[in-house]
C-alpha positions as CSV (number, residue, x, y, z in Angstrom):
1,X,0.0,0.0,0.0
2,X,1.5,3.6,-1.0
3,X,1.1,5.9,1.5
4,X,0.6,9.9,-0.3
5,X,2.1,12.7,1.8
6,X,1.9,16.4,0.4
7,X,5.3,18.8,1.8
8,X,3.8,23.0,1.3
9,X,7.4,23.8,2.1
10,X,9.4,27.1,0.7
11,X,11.6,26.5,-1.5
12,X,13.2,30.0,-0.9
13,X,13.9,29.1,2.4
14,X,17.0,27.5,3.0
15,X,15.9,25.1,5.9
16,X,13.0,23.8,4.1
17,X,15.0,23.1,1.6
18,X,17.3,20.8,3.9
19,X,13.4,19.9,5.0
20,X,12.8,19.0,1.9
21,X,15.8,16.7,1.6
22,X,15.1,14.9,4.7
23,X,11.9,14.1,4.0
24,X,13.0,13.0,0.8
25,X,15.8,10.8,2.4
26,X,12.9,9.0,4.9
27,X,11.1,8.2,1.2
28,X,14.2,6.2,-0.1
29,X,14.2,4.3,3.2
30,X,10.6,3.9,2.9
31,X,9.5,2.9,-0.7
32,X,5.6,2.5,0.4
33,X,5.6,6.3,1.1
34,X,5.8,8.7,-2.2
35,X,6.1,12.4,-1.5
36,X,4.0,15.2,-3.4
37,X,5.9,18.2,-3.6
38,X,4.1,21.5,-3.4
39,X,5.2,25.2,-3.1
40,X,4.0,26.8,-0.4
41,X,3.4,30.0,0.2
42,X,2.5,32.4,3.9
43,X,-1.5,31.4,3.0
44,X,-2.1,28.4,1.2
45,X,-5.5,27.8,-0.7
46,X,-7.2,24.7,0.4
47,X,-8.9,24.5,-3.0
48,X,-5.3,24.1,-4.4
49,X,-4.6,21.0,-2.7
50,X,-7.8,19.1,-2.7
51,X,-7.9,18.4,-6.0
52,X,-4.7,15.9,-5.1
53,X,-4.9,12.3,-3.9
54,X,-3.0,12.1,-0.6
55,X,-2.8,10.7,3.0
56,X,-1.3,13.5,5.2
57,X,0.4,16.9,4.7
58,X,4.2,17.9,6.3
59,X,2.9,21.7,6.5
60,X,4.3,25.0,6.6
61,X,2.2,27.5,8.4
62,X,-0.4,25.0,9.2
63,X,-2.0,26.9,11.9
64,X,-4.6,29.2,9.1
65,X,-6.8,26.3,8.9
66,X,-6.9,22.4,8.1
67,X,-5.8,20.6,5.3
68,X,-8.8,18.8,3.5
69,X,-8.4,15.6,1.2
70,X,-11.4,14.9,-1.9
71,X,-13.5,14.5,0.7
72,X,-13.9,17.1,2.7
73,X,-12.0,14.9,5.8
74,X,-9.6,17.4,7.4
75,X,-5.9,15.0,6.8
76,X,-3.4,14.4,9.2
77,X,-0.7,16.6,9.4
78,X,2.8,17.5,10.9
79,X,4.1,21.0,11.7
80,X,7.8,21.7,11.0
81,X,7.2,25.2,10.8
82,X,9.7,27.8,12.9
83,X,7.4,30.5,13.0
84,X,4.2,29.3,15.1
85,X,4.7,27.2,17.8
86,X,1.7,26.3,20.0
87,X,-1.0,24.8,17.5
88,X,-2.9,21.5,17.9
89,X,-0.7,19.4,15.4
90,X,2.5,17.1,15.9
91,X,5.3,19.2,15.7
92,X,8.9,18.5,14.8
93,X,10.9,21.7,14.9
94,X,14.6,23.3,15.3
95,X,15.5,24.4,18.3
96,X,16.3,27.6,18.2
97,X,16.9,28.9,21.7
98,X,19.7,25.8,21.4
99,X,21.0,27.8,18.1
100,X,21.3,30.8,19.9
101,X,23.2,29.0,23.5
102,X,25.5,27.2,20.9
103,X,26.5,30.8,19.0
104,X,27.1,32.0,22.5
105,X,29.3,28.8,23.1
106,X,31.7,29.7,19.7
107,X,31.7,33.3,20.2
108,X,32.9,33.8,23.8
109,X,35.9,31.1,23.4
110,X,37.2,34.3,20.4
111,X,39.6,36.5,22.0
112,X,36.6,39.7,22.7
113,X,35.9,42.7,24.9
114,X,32.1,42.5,24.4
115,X,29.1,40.4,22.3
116,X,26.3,41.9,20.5
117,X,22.9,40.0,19.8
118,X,21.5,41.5,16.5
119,X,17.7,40.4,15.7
120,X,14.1,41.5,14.5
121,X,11.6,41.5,17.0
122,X,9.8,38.7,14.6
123,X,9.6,35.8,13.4
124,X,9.0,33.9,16.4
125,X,12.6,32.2,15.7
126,X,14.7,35.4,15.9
127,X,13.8,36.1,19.2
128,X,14.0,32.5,20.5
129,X,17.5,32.6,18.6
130,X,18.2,36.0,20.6
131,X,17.4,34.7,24.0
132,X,19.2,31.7,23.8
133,X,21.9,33.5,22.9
134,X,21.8,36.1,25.6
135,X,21.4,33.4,28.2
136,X,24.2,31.6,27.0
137,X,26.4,34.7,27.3
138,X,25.1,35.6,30.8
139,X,26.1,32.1,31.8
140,X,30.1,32.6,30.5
141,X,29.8,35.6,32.3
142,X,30.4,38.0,29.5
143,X,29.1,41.2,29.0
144,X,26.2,41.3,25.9
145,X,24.2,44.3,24.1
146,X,21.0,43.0,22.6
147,X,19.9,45.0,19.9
148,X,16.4,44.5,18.1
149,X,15.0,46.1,15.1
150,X,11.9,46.0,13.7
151,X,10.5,43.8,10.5
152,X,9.0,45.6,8.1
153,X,5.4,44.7,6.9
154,X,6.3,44.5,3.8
155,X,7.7,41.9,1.4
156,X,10.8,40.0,2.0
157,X,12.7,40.8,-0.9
158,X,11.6,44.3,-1.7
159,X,12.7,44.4,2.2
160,X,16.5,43.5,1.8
161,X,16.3,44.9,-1.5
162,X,15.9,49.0,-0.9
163,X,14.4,48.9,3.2
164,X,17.6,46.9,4.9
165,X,19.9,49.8,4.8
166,X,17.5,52.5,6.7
167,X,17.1,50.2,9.5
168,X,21.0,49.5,9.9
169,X,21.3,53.3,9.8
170,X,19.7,53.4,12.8
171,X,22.5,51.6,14.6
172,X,25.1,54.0,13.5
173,X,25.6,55.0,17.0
174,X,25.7,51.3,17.9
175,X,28.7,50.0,15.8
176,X,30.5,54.2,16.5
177,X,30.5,53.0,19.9
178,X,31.4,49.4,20.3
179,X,34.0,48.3,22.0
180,X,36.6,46.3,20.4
181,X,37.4,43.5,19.7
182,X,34.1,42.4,20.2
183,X,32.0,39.9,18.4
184,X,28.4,40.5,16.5
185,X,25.3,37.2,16.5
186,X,22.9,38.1,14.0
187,X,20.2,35.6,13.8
188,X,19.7,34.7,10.1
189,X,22.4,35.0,7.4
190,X,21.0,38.1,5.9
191,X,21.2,40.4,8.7
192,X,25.1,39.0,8.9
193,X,25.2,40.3,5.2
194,X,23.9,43.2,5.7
195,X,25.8,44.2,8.7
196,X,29.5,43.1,7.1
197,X,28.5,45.3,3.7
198,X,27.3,48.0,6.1
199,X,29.9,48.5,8.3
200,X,33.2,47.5,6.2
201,X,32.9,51.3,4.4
202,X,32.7,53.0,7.9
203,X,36.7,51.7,8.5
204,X,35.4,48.5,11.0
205,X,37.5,45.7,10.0
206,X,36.1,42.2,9.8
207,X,37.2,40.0,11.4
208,X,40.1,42.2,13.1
209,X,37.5,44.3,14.6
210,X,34.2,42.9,15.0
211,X,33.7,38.9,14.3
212,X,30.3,38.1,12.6
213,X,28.3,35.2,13.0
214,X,25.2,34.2,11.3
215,X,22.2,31.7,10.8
216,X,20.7,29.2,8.4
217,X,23.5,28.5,6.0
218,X,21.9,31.1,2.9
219,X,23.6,30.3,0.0
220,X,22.5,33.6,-1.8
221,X,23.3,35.8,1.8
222,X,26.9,33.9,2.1
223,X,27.7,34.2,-1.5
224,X,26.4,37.7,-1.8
225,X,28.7,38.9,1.3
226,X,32.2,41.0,0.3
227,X,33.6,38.4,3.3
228,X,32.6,34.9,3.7
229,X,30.1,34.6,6.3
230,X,30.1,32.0,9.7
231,X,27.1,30.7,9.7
232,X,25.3,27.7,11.8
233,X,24.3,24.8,10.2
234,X,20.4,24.0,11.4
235,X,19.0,20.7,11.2
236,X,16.7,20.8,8.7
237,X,17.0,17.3,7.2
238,X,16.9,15.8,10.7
239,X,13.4,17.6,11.1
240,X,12.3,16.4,7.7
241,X,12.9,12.5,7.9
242,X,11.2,13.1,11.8
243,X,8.6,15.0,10.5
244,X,7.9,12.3,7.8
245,X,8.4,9.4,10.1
246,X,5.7,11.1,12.7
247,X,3.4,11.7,9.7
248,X,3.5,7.9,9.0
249,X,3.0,7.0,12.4
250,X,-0.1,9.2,12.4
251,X,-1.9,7.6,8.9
252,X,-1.1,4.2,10.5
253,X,-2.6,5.5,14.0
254,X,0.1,4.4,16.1
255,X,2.0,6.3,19.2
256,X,3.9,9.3,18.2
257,X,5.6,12.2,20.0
258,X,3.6,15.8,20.0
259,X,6.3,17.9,19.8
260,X,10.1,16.8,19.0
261,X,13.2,19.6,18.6
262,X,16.2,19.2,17.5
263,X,19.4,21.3,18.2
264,X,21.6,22.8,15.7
265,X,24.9,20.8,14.8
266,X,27.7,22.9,14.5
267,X,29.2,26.5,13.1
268,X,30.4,25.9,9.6
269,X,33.0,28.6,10.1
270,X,34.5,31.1,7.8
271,X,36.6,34.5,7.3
272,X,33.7,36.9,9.1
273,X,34.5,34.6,12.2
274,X,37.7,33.0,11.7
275,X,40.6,34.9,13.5
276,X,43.6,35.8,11.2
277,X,46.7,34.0,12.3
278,X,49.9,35.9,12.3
279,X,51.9,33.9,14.6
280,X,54.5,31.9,12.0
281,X,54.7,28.3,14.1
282,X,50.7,28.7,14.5
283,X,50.4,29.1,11.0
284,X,52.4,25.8,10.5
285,X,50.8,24.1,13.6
286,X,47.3,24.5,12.1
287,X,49.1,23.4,8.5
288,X,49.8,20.5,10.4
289,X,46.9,19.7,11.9
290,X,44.7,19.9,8.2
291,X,47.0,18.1,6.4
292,X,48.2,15.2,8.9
293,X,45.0,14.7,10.4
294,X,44.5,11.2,9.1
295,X,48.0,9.9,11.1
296,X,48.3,10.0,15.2
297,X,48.9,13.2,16.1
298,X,50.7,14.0,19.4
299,X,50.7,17.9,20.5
300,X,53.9,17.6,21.7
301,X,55.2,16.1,18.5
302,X,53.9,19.2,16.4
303,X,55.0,21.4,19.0
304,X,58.5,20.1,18.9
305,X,58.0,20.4,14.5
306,X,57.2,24.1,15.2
307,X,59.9,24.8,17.3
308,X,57.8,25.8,20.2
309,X,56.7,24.1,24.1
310,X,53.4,21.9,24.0
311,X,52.1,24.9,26.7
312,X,53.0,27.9,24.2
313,X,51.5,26.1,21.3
314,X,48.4,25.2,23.6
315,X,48.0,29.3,25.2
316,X,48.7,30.4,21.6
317,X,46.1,28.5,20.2
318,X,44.0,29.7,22.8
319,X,44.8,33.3,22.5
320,X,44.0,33.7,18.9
321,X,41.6,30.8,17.8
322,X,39.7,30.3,21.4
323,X,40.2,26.9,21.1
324,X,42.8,24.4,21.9
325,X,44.8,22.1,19.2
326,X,43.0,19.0,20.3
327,X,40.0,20.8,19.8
328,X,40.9,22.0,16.4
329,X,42.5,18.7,15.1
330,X,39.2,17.2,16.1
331,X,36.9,19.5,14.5
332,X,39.0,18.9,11.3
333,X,38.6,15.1,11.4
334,X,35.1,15.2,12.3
335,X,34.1,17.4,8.8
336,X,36.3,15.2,6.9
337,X,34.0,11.9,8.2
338,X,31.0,13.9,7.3
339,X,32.5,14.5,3.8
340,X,33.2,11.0,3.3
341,X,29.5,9.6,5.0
342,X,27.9,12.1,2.6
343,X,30.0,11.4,-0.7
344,X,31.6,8.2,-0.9
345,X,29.8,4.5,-0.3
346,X,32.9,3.3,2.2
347,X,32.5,1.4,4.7
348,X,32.1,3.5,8.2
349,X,35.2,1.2,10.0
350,X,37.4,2.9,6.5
351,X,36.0,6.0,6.9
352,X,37.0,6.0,10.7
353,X,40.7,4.9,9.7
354,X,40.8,7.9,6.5
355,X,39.7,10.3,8.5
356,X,41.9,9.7,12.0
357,X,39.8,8.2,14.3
358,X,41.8,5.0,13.8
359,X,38.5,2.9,14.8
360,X,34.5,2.6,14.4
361,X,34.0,2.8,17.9
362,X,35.9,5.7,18.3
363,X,34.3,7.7,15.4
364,X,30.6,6.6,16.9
365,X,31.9,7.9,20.2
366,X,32.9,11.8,18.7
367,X,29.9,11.6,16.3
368,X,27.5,11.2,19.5
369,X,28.9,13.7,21.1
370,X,28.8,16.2,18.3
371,X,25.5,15.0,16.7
372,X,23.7,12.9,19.1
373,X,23.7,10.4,16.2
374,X,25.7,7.4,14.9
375,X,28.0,8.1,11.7
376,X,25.3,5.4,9.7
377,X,22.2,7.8,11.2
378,X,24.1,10.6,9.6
379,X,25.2,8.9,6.3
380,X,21.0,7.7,6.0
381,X,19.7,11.6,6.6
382,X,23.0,13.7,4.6
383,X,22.7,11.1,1.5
């Protein structure tokens, strides 16, 4: 029996599209479910989708009103919308006060004075995104400026198009007046473009002066950017294979979770971020590190390479990465094993061995801890 689900996801929006691929992903795991895909928009017609044959709905502002099927029966649906929370539908959603705790996390281990929180004061998930963030801050014990601005009612792109600019001009006194170094959180990747094309005229440098991270992994925000943007990578496929696994459970009328969250995995980080190394043996410790990564690696063996002690390479590292070598040697294995579960077919024990874990175990062991998944979990919902 085929099972007919309908996905009104974006496809403007880049974590429906990772939605998208998730719930795709849960389809070639499960042949007896076949996905309809259909664009949706802020209101969608009900006439538009009733003329289709289906079973249940993975829905994008579902809270307007029900879905129907040829009927007139209102269908089963799933929520894995970010923008309305509390509505009387399963939901599987990102977590985004988590998103905002975990930018806090990577931005107070950079060498700063102060951290900035820059949001709207809607969507729902910018101000979830915002608190989190603040909280985390508060809890490191560093000093934070929250700054909100308004969203225009208007449309999106006519918004970042000719409206953006006026709105940043407001903050004049706000970046005239920061203390530096400090370190900027804007919570979605076009308010981190914005910001870096605003202020780099006005003599702040980037990321010298003020580090920038964003949100949501934008292709068209991180590619349009003079400097490459940091960004954090949501989980949007994880909420689309969850979404369409609760969606099952529902048309089969068996047990399923009403809400389920998911955290955000990790900051993909680039130049707006990344501090520029000037120390010579760093700059041949981290060399190092990237290319070496697949042998055993001892800190005091690449110290000794350097010329340096194992405790100056460690304060160095510390001083202008905010992070230690371990921690950096680990971060660089740990994308390579995501490269490889996501483009090659080899075997997870090989992959482990190629990309320096030396052993399965070991590379289920870091994968938990960065992912709270298995490296085959990953390799299932990344494919």
């Amino acid at each position: 029996m085929t099972i007919r689900i309908a996905c009104t996801l974006r496809r403007n929006n880049p974590f429906y599209v990772d939605v998208m691929r998730g719930v795709l992903n849960y389809c070639r795991e499960h042949p007896e479910v076949e996905p309809i895909r259909f664009e949706g928009t802020y209101f969608i017609k009900v006439s538009s989708l009733q003329h289709l044959s289906m079973d249940g709905v993975i829905g994008y502002h579902p809270d307007y009103y029900p879905f129907l099927d040829q009927s007139g029966q209102i269908l089963p649906l799933v929520n894995c919308s970010h923008y309305h929370r509390a509505i009387p539908y399963p939901s599987v959603i990102n977590d985004d006060q988590a998103v905002g705790e975990l930018a806090a996390s990577y931005l107070t281990r950079k060498p700063v004075h102060h951290l900035y929180c820059l949001s709207f004061h809607k969507p729902w998930f910018h101000l979830m995104r915002a608190i989190g963030f603040r909280r985390g801050v508060k809890q490191r014990g560093f000093p934070c400026t929250p700054v909100v601005i308004s969203y225009p009612q208007k449309k999106r792109q006519e918004f970042y198009e000719s409206y953006s600019y006026a709105r940043l001009e407001k903050l004049d006194a706000l970046f005239s007046s920061m203390t530096f170094p400090a370190a900027l959180f804007c919570t979605d990747d076009h308010l981190a473009s914005l910001v870096i094309d605003y202020v780099l005229p006005r003599g702040i440098k980037i990321p010298g002066d003020l580090r920038i991270l964003g949100c949501g992994c934008s292709a068209d925000s991180i590619l349009d950017a003079q400097i490459p943007i940091s960004t954090i990578r949501l989980s949007g496929r994880e909420v689309g294979w969850e979404a369409c696994d609760t969606l099952y459970k529902c048309i089969q009328g068996r047990a399923h979770p009403h809400l389920q969250s998911f955290p955000a995995f990790h900051v993909i980080e680039r130049q707006s971020s990344q501090a520029r190394v000037t120390t010579p043996f760093l700059r041949k410790a981290i060399a190092i590190l990237k290319t070496e990564y697949q042998t055993p690696l001892s800190m005091k063996d690449v110290a000794q390479r350097v010329g340096v002690s194992r405790r100056k390479l460690e304060m160095e590292f510390n001083r202008e990465l905010g992070s230690s070598p371990y921690d950096t040697l680990t971060r660089v294995r740990v994308e390579n094993a995501c490269q490889l579960l996501e483009t090659t077919d080899l075997p997870i024990e090989l992959i482990a061995e190629r990309s320096g874990f030396g052993s399965q175990p070991t590379l289920r062991t870091y994968f938990q801890r960065h992912f709270n998944m298995p490296p085959h979990h990953w390799r299932k919902r990344h494919r």
